[in-house]
C-alpha positions as CSV (number, residue, x, y, z in Angstrom):
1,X,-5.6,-11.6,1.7
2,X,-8.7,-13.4,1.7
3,X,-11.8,-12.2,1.3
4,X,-10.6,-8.4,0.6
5,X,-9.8,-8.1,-3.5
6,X,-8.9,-4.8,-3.8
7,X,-8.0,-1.9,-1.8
8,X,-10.3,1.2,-1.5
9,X,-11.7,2.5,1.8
10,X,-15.1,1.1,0.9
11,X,-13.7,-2.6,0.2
12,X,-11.7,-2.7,3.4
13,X,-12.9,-5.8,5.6
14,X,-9.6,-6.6,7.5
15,X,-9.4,-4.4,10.9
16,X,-6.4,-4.4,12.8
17,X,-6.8,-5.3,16.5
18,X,-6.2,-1.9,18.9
19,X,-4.7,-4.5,21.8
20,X,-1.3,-6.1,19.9
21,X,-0.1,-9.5,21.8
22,X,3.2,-8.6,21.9
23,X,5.1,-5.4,21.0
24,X,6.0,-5.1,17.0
25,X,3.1,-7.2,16.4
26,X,-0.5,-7.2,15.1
27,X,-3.5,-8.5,14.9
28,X,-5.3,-9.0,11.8
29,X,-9.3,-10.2,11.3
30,X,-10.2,-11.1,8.3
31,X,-13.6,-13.1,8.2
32,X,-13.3,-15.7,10.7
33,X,-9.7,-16.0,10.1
34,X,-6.3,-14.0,13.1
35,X,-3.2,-13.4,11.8
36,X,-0.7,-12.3,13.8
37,X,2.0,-11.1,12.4
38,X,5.4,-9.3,13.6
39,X,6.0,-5.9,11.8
40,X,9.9,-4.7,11.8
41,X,10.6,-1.1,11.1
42,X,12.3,-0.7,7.5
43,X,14.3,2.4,5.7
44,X,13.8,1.9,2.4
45,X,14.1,3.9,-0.5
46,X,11.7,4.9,-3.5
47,X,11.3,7.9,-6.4
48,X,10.1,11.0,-4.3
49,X,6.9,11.6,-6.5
50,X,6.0,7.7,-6.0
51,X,6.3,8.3,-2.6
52,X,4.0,11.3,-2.7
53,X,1.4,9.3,-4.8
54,X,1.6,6.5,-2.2
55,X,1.0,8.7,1.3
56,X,-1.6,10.4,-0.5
57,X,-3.6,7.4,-1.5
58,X,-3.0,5.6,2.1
59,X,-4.6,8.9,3.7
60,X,-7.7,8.6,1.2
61,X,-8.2,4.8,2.3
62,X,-7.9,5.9,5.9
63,X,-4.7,3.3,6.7
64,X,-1.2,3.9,7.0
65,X,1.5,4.0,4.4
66,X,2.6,0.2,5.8
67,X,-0.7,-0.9,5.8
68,X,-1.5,0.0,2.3
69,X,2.6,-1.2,1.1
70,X,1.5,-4.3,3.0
71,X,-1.7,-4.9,0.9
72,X,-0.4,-4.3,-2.4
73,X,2.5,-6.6,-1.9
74,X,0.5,-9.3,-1.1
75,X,-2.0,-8.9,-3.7
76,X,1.3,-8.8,-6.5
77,X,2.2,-12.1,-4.5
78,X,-1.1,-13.4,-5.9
79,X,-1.4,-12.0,-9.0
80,X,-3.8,-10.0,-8.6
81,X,-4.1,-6.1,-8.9
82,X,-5.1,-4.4,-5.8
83,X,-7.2,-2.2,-7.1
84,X,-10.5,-1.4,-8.6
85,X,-11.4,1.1,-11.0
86,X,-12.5,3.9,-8.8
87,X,-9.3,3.5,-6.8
88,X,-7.2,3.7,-10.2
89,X,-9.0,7.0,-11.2
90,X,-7.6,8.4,-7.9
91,X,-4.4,7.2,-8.2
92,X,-4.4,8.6,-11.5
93,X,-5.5,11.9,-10.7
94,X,-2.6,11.8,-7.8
95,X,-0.2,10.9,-10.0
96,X,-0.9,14.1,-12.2
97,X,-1.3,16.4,-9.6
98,X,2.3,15.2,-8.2
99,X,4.0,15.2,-11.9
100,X,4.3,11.6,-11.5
101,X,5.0,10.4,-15.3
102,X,6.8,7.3,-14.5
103,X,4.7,3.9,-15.2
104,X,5.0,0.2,-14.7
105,X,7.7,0.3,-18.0
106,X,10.0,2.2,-15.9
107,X,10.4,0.1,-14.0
108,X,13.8,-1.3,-13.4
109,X,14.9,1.5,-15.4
110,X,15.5,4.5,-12.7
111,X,18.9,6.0,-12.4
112,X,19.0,8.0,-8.6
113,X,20.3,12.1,-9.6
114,X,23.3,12.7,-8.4
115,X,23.7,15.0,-5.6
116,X,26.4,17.6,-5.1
């Protein structure tokens, strides 16, 4: 992502254009560099609590859930963790007050409850 290391509301340099070319699609300024990319709809599905953690911490940064999906994806892409310290204090303090107790070792290791 350029120029943008980490994702907190006082970090974020990237704006996203108000007048998209084309329907679906965006535009992205970041420095002197426009991307413009075309953004499908997708249902896909994640642990509740996670979830939870997630919209919460997009509505603190002031972006959407996409936007903030987005950003950590391509940050993990990199290599790089998309978030500074402050931001990780927050997410921490999110994660208790949604009884999220699942961590990067679970990873790989959820089993969905079955429904009746």
């Amino acid at each position: 992502m350029g120029d943008i290391d980490q994702i907190h509301p006082s970090s974020m340099k990237a704006k996203m254009s108000p007048m998209s070319p084309v329907s679906g699609e965006s535009v992205w300024y970041l420095g002197n560099m426009v991307h413009v990319v075309e953004r499908v709809q997708t249902g896909v599905r994640m642990e509740k609590r996670a979830l939870k953690v997630l919209r919460a911490f997009a509505d603190y940064c002031d972006m959407s859930l996409g936007d903030l999906l987005e950003g950590i994806v391509l940050h993990a892409f990199d290599g790089k963790c998309p978030f500074n310290q402050e931001s990780l204090k927050r997410i921490k303090e999110l994660k208790k007050f949604y009884g999220l107790d699942l961590d990067s070792r679970s990873s790989h290791r959820l089993t969905e409850k079955v429904r009746k």
